[in-house]
C-alpha positions in Angstrom: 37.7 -65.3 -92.1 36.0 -66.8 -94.8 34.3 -69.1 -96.4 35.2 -71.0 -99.2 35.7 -74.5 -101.7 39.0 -75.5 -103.2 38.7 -75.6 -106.3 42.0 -76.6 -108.3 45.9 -75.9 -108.1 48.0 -73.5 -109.6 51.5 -74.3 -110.1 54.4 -71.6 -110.4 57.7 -72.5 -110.9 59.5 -69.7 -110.7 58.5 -67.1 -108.1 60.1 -64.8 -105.3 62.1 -66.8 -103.2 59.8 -66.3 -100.3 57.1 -68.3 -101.9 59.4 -71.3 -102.4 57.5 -74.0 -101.2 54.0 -73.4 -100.9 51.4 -74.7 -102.3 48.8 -72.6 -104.0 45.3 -73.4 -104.7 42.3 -71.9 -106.4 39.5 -70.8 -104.0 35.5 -69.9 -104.6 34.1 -68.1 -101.8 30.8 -69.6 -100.6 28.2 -67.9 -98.6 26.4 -69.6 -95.7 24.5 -71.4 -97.6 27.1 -72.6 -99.6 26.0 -70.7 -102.7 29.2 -69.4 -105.1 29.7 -65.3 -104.9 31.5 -65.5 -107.8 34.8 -64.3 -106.0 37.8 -66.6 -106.6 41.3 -66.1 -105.2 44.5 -67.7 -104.7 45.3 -69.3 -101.5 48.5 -70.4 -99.9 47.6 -73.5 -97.9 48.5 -74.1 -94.2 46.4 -77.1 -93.4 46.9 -79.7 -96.0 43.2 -78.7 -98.2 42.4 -80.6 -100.9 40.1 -80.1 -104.1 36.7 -80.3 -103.5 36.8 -79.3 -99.7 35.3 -76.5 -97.7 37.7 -74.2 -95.9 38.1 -71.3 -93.7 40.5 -68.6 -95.2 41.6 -65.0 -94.4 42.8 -62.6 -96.9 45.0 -59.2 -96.3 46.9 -58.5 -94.0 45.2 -61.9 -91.8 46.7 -64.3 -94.2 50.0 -63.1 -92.6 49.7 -64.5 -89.4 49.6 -67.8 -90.1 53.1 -70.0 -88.8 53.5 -71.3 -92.8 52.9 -67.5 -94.2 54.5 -65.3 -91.1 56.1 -62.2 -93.0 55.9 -63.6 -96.3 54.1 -62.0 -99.4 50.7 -63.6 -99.1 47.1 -62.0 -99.7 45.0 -64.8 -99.4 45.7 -68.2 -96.9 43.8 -71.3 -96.0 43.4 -71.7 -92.5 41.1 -74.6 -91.7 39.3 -77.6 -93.2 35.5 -77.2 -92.5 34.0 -80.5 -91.0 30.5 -78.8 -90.8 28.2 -75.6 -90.5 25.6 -74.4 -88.6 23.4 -71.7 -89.2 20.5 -70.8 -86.9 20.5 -74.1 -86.0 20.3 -75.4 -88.8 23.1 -77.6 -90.3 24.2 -76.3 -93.7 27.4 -78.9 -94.3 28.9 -81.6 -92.9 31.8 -83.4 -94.1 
């Protein structure tokens, strides 16, 4: 997994049928101290994310396996809403 902020929406109205109804939203990966990589990707979202929030989300053949994306064609999925991080004891985030 990773870790990332939402960072906006992207709308699509037409798309393969197995994408009908999901939501997709823009995602900048964050390292542990929360610093942009400069990677961005487009997420399906399985937890309800909104902008501005830190998540948890898997890309390949991971973002697969989630009950929302189970055997659909998804490379990137949000997984979890962060509430906070710890690193080395140290507490990098909390919501």
């Amino acid at each position: 997994m990773l870790l990332g902020k939402v960072t906006g929406t992207v709308v699509a109205t037409r798309k393969d049928d197995n994408l009908v109804g999901l939501r997709f939203l823009m995602v900048r990966e964050l390292d542990t101290d929360l610093a942009e990589t400069g990677k961005m990707v487009v997420a399906v979202d399985a937890v309800g994310a909104g902008v501005g929030e830190v998540v948890l989300y898997a890309s390949g053949s991971s973002a697969r396996n989630t009950t929302v994306t189970k055997d659909r064609p998804v490379d990137a999925t949000i997984m979890a809403i962060v509430d906070e991080l710890e690193v080395d004891g140290i507490s990098q985030y909390r919501k």
